[in-house]
C-alpha positions, -999 to +999 in steps of 0.1 A: +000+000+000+015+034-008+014+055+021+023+094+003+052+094+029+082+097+008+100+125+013+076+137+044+091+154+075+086+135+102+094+147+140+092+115+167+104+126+204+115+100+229+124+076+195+157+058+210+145+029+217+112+009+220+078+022+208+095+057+195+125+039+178+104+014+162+081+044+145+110+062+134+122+032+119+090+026+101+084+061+091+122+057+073+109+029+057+084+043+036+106+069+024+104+097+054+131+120+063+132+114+104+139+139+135+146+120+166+154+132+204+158+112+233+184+117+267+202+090+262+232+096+236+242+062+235+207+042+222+198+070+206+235+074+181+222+038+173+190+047+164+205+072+145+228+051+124+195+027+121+178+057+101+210+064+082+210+034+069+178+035+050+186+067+035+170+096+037+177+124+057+181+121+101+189+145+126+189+132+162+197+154+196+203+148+230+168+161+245+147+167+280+117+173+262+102+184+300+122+217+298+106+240+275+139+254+260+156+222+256+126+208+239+122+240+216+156+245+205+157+207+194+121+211+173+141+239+156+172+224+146+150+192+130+127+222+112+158+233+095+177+199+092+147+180+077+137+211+052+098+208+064+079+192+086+043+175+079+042+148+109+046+150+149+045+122+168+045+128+205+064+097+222+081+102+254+070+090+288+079+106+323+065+073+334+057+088+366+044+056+384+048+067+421+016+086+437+037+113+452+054+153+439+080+132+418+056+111+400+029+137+389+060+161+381+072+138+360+043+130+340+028+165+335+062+175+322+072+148+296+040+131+291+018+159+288+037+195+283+060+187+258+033+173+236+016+204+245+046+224+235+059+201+204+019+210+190+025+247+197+058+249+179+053+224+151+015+235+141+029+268+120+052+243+101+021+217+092+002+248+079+030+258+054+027+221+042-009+229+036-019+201+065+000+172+080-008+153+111-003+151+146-002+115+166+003+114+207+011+079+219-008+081+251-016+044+270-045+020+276-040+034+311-056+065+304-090+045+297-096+030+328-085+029+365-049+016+368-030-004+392-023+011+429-001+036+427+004+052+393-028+077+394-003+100+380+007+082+348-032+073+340-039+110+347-020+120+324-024+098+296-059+107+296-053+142+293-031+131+265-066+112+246-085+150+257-057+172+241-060+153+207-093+157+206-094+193+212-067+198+189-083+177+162-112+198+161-098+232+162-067+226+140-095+203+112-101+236+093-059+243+093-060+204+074-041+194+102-054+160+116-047+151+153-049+113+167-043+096+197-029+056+200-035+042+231-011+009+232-008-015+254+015-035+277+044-041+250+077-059+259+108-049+246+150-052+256+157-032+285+116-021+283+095-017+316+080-050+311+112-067+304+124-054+335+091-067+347+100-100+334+131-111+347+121-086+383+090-103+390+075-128+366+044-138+383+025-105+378+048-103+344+024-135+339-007-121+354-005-093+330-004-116+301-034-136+313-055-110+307-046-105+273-068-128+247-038-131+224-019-146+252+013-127+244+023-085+253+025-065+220+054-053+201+068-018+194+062-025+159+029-031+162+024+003+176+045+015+147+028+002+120-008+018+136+012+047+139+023+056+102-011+048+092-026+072+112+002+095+098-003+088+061-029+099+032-046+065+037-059+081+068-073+115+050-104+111+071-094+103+101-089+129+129-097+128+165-095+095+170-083+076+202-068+041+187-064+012+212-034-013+197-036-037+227-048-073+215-080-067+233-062-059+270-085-034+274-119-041+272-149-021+276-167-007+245-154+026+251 
């Protein structure tokens, strides 16, 4: 299926490894020129050479996209590395799983005000384009109450599904489409739940059993919802909160 992504812009933050590193990958694949950020230099100079090596063009930065400078002055350099931008993908996690200051610090800085601020900044660029789109990857945990504990990372990931929404509907008339996926539990090297794993197997397991596929997702699987959403197959589709979970969540909203 042709996408229309070849030569696109595409911005991903928090894309050195896992979900973010596998849609930058994916995006490369069809022919995208990729942005990435992430803090750490190491994974993310792999990721780099990764994207390099499908050809088109890559800029990657050291980032804390939770400090409004450090986040702005990395959306700028991919601005005038890629030549244009026409897709944002807001990745990055503070995963703030601890009910206390630290936690909900962390979230509402990286989860939700850098996508805030990455929509701010990049929405002028989509409209010189003449439209692109706009994808947060918010959780499965924003949908529902979550486990003891991480009120702040559910919070937040909900806000995440709200601020699409909004955004969808005011930036529609700009030709600017805004979509949320909601993934869940995916397993990765060096992931949360491959820490999970070899930490404490038993609720690694107990996870699983609730999921009808009997397995935890993969980052590609995200990926591959993710440069749909992204592409001109998906003209018509704005506003919409996608869970990629095998069915782990399961009410009919």
């Amino acid at each position: 299926m042709e996408l229309g992504l070849t030569g696109k812009g595409v911005i991903v933050t928090g894309a050195s490894k896992g979900i973010g590193r596998a849609i930058a990958l994916e995006f490369a694949r069809e022919g995208a020129h990729v942005a990435i950020c992430a803090r750490g230099a190491e994974a993310l100079e792999k990721t780099r050479r990764e994207l390099a090596a499908l050809g088109g063009k890559v800029h990657a930065a050291s980032c804390d996209v939770g400090d409004a400078q450090s986040l702005g002055a990395f959306l700028d350099a991919a601005h005038n590395a890629l030549g244009r931008v026409d897709v944002l993908v807001n990745n990055p996690s503070g995963f703030g799983v601890t009910d206390n200051e630290d936690g909900w610090a962390a979230s509402l800085s990286v989860d939700m005000m850098a996508a805030v601020r990455a929509t701010w900044k990049v929405v002028p660029w989509l409209e010189m384009q003449g439209g692109g789109a706009i994808i947060h990857i918010s959780s499965i945990s924003g949908l529902e109450a979550s486990l003891p504990g991480v009120a702040a990372y559910a919070a937040v990931k909900a806000g995440l599904i709200s601020h699409s929404k909004s955004m969808a509907m005011e930036l529609a008339p700009k030709g600017i489409r805004v979509n949320c996926v909601a993934p869940g539990s995916i397993d990765f090297p060096d992931g949360f739940w491959d820490n999970v794993h070899k930490g404490n197997k038993a609720f690694y397991d107990g996870v699983v059993s609730t999921i009808p596929f009997g397995r935890m997702g993969k980052p590609e699987e995200i990926a591959n919802a993710v440069v749909f959403l992204a592409s001109t197959k998906a003209s018509w589709v704005s506003g919409v909160m996608l869970p990629v979970d095998g069915v782990q969540h399961k009410s009919n909203l």
